[in-house]
C-alpha angles and dihedrals in degrees: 000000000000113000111240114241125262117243113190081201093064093059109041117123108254103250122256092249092169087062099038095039102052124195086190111122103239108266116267086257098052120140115248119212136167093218127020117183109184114204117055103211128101093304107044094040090044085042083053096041095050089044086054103045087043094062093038085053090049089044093052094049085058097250109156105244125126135230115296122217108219119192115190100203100202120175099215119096082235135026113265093011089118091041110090120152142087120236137185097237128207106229090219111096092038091057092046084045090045109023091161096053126089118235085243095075095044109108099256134130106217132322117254115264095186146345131223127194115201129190107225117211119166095265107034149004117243116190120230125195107280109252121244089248090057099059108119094180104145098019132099140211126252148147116257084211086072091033085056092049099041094047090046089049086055098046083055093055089061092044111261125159120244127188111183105190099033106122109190110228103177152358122255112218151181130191110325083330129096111231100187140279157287139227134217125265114246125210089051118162117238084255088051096251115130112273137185107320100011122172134200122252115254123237116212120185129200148175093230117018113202115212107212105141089132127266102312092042103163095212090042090060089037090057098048081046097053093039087044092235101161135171130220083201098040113184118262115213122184135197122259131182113220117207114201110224132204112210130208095210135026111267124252089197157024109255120218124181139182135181 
């Protein structure tokens, strides 16, 4: 009797939508703000560089629009601690988001002089021709961990808002419109009750709320459920495990291995 397939979907808890899409009116000493991003990695502070030299560029040209107040909502307590990896990172939005800027002063470690593929059996590594989608040739390695901090230092420089330990719990909404968000109390005892040093959560309020807490973003699911935005293709994401290496000699390559 053929065994029926497993499909994680199928057994995913359903989410809590009554505590991440909030009816509440924002507290009477909620933070307003014109643009609230919450997630402070690559996405939300590029998503905040590019706001804020968009509307320079428009003030300079004489268009009549006034300053923006930006807020980047990030959970860690610092920027970059829950970015960890390294990456192989392709120059080019850096150079659209700082076209000013040379590639020397970019927070990257070296660009990538080669790239290698290797087949792994349990008694050797044969090496295979390296794919068109694996070739690295203009790119560089770097930690996301000094992407994150570089990019949030020059967030900083235009203005823009951040706020590090501000874990968002919750939207606010009206009607069909999202009218900001809320963090997460702090102090909290292991049963949820408030605890020593507990803190209320914070209430910030927007115009336009921008959703970049990476690609299983709770509120980001809780908002396409609520607003019923499905998919007949929905992304897939798996679990990998990252070993950090140190190396005795500079590499000549990017490794990549399969099997």
């Amino acid at each position: 009797m053929p065994v029926p397939p497993i499909v994680p979907l199928h057994h995913q808890p359903a989410l809590p939508l009554d505590h991440l899409i909030l009816r509440d009116s924002p507290g009477p000493e909620a933070i307003e703000m014109d643009v609230a991003i919450v997630g402070g990695g690559p996405a939300g502070l590029a998503c905040a560089i590019e706001l804020s030299r968009l509307l320079k560029g428009a003030q300079e040209s004489g268009q009549a629009v006034g300053d923006l107040n930006i807020a980047v909502l990030e959970k860690a307590e610092s920027l970059g601690e829950h970015s960890l990896s390294g990456a192989v990172v392709n120059p080019r939005a850096f150079r659209e988001l700082f076209p000013d800027t040379p590639v020397t002063d970019f927070p990257f470690r070296q660009a990538v002089p080669g790239e290698a593929v290797y087949l792994l059996t349990e008694r050797r590594a044969q090496r295979i021709p390296t794919p068109p989608t694996m070739h690295n040739k203009g790119y560089y390695t770097a930690s996301l961990c000094e992407i994150v901090r570089w990019l949030g230092e020059r967030a900083e420089e235009t203005g823009v808002n951040l706020f590090a330990g501000f874990p968002v719990d919750a939207l606010l909404v009206e009607g069909d419109a999202v009218r900001g968000v809320r963090t997460t109390p702090s102090g909290l005892a292991r049963d949820g009750s408030p605890g020593s040093g507990y803190t209320e959560p914070t209430d910030v309020t927007a115009r336009v709320t921008v959703l970049a807490e990476g690609t299983r973003g709770l509120l980001s699911q809780a908002y396409r459920e609520w607003q019923k935005i499905g998919s007949p293709n929905p992304q897939l994401f798996a679990l990998g495990v990252k070993e950090v290496w140190e190396t005795k000699r500079p590499l000549d390559r990017v490794v990549h291995t399969l099997g």
